[in-house]
N, C-alpha and C positions, 0 to 999 in steps of 0.2 A: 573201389571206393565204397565204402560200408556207407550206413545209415547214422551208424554214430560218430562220423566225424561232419555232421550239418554246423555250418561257420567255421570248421575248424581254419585255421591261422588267426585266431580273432579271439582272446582273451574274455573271457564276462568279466563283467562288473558290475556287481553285486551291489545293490544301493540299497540305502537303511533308511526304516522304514522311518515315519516323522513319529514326533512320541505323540500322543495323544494329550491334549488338553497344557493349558498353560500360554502364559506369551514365553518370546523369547526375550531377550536382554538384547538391545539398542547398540549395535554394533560400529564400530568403522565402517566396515565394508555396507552395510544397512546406509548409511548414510551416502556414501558414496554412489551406491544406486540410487537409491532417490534424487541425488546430483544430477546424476546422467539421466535419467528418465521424464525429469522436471526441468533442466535447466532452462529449456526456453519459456514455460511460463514465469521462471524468473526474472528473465531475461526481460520478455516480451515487457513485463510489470514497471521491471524498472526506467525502462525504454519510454513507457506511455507517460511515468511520473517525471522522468529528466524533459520529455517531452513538453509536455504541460507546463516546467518551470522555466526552459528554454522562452517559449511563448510569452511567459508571463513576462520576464528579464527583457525580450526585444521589443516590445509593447508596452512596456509602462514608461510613464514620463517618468523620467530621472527627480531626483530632490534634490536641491543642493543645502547646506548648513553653513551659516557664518555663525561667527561668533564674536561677542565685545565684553573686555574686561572692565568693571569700576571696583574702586578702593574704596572702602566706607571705613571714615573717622567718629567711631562713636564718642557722645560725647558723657559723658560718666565719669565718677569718682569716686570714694568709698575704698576699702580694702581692697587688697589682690584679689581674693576670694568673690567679692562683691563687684568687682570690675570685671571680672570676667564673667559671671551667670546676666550679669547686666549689656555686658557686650553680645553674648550669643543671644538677648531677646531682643537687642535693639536689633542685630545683624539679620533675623531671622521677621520681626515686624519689618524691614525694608524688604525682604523678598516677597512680602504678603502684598506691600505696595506695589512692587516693580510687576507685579499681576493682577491689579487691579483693573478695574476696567475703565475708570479713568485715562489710565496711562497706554492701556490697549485701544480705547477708542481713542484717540489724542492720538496715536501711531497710522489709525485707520482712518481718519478725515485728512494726517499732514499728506500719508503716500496717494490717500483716493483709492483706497481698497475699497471702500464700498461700490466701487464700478469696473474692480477685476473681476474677470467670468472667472479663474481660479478663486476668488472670496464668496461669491453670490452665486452664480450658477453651478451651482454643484447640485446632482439630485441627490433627494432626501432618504433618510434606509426606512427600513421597510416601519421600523419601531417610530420613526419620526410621521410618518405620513400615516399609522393606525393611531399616534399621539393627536395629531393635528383633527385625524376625521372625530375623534371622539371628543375634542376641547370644542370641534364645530358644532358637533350635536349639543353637548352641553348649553353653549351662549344663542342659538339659535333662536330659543323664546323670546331672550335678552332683545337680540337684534331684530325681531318684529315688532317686540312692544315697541322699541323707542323708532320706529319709521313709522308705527301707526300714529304716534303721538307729534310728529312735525316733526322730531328732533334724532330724525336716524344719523347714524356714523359717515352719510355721505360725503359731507363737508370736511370733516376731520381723516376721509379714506385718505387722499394722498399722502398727509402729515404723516400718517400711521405706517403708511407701507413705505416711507423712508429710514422710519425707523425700524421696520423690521428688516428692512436691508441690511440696514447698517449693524445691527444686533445678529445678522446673519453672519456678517462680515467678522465682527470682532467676538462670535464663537469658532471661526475657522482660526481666525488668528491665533487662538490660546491655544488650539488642536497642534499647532505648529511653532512655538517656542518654546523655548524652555531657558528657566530660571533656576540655577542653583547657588551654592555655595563652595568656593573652591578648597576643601581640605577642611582647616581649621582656622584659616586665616580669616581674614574681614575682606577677601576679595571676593568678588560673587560675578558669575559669567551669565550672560543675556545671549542665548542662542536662537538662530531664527532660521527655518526649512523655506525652502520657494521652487518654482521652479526654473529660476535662470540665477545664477551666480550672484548678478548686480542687484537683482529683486531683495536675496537674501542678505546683501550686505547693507544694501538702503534699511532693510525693517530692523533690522538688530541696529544700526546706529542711531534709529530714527525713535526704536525701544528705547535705546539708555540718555538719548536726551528727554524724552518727554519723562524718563524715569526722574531726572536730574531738575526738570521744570517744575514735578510735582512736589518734590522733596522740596523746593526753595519756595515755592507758594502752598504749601505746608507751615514752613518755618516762619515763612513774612505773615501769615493767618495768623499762626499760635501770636507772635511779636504784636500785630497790631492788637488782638485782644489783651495782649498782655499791657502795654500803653494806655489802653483805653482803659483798663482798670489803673493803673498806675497815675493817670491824670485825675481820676475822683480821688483815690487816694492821696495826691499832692493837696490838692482844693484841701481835703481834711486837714490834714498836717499845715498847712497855709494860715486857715482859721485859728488851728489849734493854737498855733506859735504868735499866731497876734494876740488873741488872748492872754495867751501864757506873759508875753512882753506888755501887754498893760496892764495886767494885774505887776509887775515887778515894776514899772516905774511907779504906781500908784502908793506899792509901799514906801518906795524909794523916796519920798518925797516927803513921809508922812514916819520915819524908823522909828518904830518903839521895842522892835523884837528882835534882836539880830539871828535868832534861831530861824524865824519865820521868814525874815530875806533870804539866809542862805538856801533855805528850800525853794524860794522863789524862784531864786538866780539860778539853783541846777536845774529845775522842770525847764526852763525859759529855755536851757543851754541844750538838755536834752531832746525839748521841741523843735532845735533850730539844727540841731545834728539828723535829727530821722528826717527833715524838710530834705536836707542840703544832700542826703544821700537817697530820700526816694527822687528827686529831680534827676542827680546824677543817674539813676538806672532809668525812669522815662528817655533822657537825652538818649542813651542809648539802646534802647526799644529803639524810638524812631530812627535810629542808625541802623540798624538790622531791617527795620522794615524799609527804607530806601534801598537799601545796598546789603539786600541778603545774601547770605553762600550755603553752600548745600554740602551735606552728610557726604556726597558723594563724587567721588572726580573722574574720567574716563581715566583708563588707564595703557589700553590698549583696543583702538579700534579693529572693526572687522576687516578681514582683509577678502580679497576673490576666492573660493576656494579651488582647488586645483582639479579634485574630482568629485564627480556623486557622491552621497551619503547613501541614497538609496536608490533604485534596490539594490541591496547589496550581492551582486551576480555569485560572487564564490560560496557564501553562505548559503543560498538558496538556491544552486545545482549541487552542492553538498548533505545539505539537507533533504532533498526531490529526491536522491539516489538513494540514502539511506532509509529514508519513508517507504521509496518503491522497494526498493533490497526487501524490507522486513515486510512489507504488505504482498512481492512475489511469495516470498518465502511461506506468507502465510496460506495465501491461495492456492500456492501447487502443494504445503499439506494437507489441506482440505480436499483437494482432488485427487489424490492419493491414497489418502483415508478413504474415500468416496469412492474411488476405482473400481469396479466390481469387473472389469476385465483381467483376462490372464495374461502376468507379466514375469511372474515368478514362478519356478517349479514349486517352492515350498508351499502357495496360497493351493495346488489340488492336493502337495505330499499331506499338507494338516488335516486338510478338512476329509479327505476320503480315505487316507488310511493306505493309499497304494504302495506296492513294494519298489515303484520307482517311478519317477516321471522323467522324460530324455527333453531336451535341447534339441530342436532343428535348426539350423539356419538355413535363409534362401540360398536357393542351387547357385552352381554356379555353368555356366554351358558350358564344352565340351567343345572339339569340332566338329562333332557334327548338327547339322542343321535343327533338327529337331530332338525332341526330347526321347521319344521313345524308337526303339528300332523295329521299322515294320517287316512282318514275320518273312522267314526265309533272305534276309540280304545282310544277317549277322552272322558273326562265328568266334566262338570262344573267347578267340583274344579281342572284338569289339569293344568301343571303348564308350560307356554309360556318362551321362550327366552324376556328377557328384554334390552328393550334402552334405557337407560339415555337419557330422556328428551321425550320421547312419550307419557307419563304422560301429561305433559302440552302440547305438542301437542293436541293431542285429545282434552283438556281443551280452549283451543285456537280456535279452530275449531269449536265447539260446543256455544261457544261465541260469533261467528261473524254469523254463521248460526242458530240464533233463528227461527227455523220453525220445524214443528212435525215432518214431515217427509223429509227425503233429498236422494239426489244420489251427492255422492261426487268422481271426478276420480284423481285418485293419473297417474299423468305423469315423468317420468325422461325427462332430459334432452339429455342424453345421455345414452348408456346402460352401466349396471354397475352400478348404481347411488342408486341400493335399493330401487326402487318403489315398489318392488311386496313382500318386506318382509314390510314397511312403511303400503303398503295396509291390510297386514295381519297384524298386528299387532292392526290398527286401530278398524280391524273389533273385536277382542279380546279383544280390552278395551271396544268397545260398549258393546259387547256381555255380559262380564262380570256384564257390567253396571245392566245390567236387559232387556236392549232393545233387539227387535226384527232383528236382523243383518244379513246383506243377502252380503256377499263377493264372487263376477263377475273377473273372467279371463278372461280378454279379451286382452291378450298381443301376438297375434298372430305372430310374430316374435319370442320371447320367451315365454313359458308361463314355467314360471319356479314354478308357486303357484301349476297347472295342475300336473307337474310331482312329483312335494315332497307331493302333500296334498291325491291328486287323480292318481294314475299314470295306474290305472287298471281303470278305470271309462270306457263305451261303449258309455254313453251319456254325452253330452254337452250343451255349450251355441249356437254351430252351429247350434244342432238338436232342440231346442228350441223355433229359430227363424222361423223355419218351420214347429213346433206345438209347439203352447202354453200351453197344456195340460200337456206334457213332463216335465214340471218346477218343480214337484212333485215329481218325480224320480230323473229326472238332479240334483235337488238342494239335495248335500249331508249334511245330518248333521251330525256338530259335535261337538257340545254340545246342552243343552236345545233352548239356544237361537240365536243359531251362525248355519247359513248352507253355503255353498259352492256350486257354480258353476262352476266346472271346461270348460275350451276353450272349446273342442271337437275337431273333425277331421275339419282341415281348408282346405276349395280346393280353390275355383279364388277368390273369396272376401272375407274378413276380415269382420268379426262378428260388427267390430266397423264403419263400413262404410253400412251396413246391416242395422244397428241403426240408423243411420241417415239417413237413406231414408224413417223411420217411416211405411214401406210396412211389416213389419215382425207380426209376431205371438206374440211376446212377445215386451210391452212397459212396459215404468219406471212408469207410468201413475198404470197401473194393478199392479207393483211389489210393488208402495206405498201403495196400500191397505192391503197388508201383512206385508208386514217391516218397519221398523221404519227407518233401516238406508241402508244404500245399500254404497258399495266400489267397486270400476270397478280397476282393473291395467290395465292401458293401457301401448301401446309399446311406446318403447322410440321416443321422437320428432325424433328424427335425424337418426332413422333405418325405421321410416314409418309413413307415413298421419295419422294414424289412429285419433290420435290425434287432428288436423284438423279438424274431419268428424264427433266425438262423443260426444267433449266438447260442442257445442250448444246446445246442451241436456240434458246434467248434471246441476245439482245446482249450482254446483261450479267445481275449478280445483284446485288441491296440483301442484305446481312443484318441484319437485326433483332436485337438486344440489349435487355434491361430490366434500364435501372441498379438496379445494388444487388442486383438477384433473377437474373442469367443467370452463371454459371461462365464465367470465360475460358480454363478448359480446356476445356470443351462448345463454348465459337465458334471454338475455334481449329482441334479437331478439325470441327466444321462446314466452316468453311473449308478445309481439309486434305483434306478428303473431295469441296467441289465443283470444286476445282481437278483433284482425282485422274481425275475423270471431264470433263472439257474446258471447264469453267464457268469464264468472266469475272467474277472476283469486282469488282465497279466500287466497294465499301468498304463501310462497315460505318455502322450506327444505334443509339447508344443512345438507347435510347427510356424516358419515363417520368422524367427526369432532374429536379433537384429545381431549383425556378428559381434559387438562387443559384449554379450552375453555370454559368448565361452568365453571370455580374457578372464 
């Protein structure tokens, strides 16, 4: 088995590069991720707003609405034209009545609303009690002067705060009826809100009688004034027509003019005709004012109603869902916008330029107990923990690094990120390959390969670098074509900064003449240089990412930082990725 068949069974796949600058266009599939990746703050949003209207719907007192019908017989005449502009102002001056506050307080003294805690105790908003403290201040001087003067409001206090009960009363009233007009017709509906059924059917019936009391002692009002002129006015006419009838017997007795009698005789006749007909409309004035009738008739009283009017539960768990819908919706884009974590390959393919970023997803175990196999009790056909998608990793790798031999260091970005299981793994599919595979711990911060592969080992890559002979012992195998070099005992300097001063016993130079491939885990950037000091020397460099938890402003400046110092970045790993990422 040569040098050039490292991966072989395992196709590359060659990934293109992101193009540089530009957004993209707003995709299905764009959306469909952010589905998936947000759906629970959607979820959670709309949950908290059906929540909150649930609440509001099981805790609010219900309202219920009756309603009563009256028919209004305008009384008008005149053309079609003229009867009708005259009917819509009579109809429409009744609805000004039937909300008067006459007829509201007159509703609120029959039922004794001014001593429902639903009328009067109600607390004030916030606009009514900064009204009230600032009309206080205002009358304040008011209300000293006249107690300094003998003649304070103490005496008239109670009279006063009856009335403001009651003026409290028959402002809530109005808050809760309603007067309209039915269509086009001259019926007009009297609607009344409460909060028990029989409440609301009492004040709408108790509305359109006192609506129907006001209208007849209206009409008996306008009648009696209208009599009471119609009585001066007889007296006149009275006088008039006596006069009138003794000047005509006086000629009558005395004729020298027949022209001058007959004018006598028609004034006399004329006087006694205006008498005989203003008397006849007095008689009936005071017929109407005995026995008045009203504009208006009930037509159909209120009846129980069967259920709530408010709240109306379906409207408002329809409405809570759609508010929360569009306010999650609005919150997980703002959090996604805002995301500065790596969730996407494309957010490092844009921004750094790399010739590919891979997909990890979490391992999945194997049967055997542990993850790594400790040295000496594997053999060839041993069977590794598997990651979806290190397959084409390796594949990927092997693609963009055509050369016989290589040293490739797997870096995280932060720790935690799965570089040193990424490293082992790789070196497992080489191995497997057929090739010659030499896997280096050199994570002197952790070496976590050190303690699960080798954890009894005396020698290392420390003692290594102080004889190069040692590489024959240090390097344990563990299978035909896979060996291991665990860290060893680390004291003032790190194995990977040892390496780049190129003074050591052991270089990559000597380790390609035996291996075909060689895998270093190095420490994470952000826990130590090492990084920094080794990559110059390597073939290339993996970086490691963990979706969802690594900043893509931390790998970009990663990145940025090993390019600065002569490092091959050969692309990038999100590791940890959640399996619906490859679908």
């Amino acid at each position: 088995m040569t040098s050039s068949t490292i991966f072989s069974g395992v196709s590359p796949i060659p990934l293109a590069a992101a193009a540089p600058g530009g957004n993209s266009p707003l995709t299905l599939r764009d959306m469909l991720f952010f589905l998936r990746m947000r759906w629970l703050w959607v979820l959670a949003t709309t949950f908290a707003f059906l929540a909150m209207a649930g609440t509001y719907v099981l805790t609010a007192d219900p309202t219920f609405v009756a309603g009563t019908q009256l028919v209004i017989v305008p009384q008008v005449s005149g053309s079609e034209a003229q009867r009708a502009f005259a009917e819509d102002a009579f109809i429409e001056g009744q609805l000004e009545i039937a909300r008067s506050s006459d007829v509201v307080g007159g509703t609120v003294r029959a039922l004794g609303l001014d001593t429902d805690p639903d009328f009067v105790d109600q607390t004030p908003s916030l606009q009514d009690r900064a009204k009230n403290w600032l009309m206080g201040i205002s009358s304040e001087p008011d209300t000293e002067s006249q107690e300094a003067a003998g003649t304070g409001p103490r005496q008239a206090q109670p009279h006063a705060e009856d009335e403001r009960i009651q003026d409290r009363a028959i402002a809530t009233l109005l808050n809760m009826i309603g007067i309209r007009r039915v269509g086009s017709s001259t019926i007009i509906e009297i609607s009344a809100a409460a909060s028990t059924p029989q409440r609301a059917v009492d004040i709408a019936d108790m509305l359109a009688r006192q609506y129907i009391q006001k209208n007849i002692a209206m009409k008996a009002n306008a009648s009696r004034q209208y009599s009471e002129w119609l009585e001066r006015f007889v007296s006149e006419q009275q006088r008039g027509l006596a006069e009138a009838a003794s000047a005509l017997a006086s000629f009558t007795s005395n004729p020298r003019d027949q022209f001058k009698l007959a004018e006598l005789q028609s004034a006399t006749d004329a006087r006694r005709s205006l008498y005989e007909n203003t008397l006849n409309q007095l008689t009936e004035a005071r017929q109407r004012i005995t026995y008045p009738v009203s504009d208006a008739t009930i037509v159909s009283r209120a009846t129980l109603p069967l259920s709530k009017a408010r709240p109306r539960s379906t409207l408002i768990i329809a409405f809570a869902a759609a508010v929360g819908l569009g306010v999650g919706l609005a919150l997980a884009m703002i959090r996604h916008v805002g995301d500065r974590r790596i969730i996407r390959p494309h957010q490092i393919a844009e921004a750094s330029g790399l010739p590919f970023v891979t997909l990890l997803a979490t391992s999945r175990k194997t049967h055997l107990p542990t993850r790594f196999l400790p040295a000496g009790t594997g053999s060839s056909t041993a069977a590794y923990p598997v990651i979806p998608g290190m397959a084409e990793l390796s594949a990927t790798v092997v693609g963009l690094r055509r050369k016989r031999r290589v040293v490739i260091g797997i870096v995280a970005v932060d720790p935690g990120s799965g570089a040193s299981t990424i490293a082992c793994e790789l070196a497992v599919l080489s191995s497997r390959s057929g090739a010659h595979t030499l896997l280096i711990d050199a994570a002197a911060q952790k070496s976590s390969l050190s303690k699960s592969i080798a954890p009894h080992s005396s020698t290392g890559l420390v003692d290594v670098l102080d004889n190069g002979e040692l590489i024959q012992t240090a390097a344990l195998p563990l299978t035909s074509t896979l060996k291991f070099l665990p860290l060893g005992k680390v004291e003032a300097v790190t194995p990977a900064i040892r390496l780049s001063s190129r003074r050591t016993q052991l270089s990559f130079a000597d380790l390609k003449k035996e291996f075909d491939a060689i895998f270093i885990d190095i420490s994470a950037f952000s826990a130590s240089p090492d990084a920094n000091a080794i990559a110059p020397e390597l073939d290339g460099v993996l970086v490691v990412t963990s979706h969802g938890r690594t900043s893509i402003d931390d790998t970009l400046r990663v990145i940025d930082t090993l390019r600065n110092v002569g490092a091959e970045i050969l692309g990038a790993v999100i590791n940890h990725a959640p399996e619906r990422m490859h679908s």
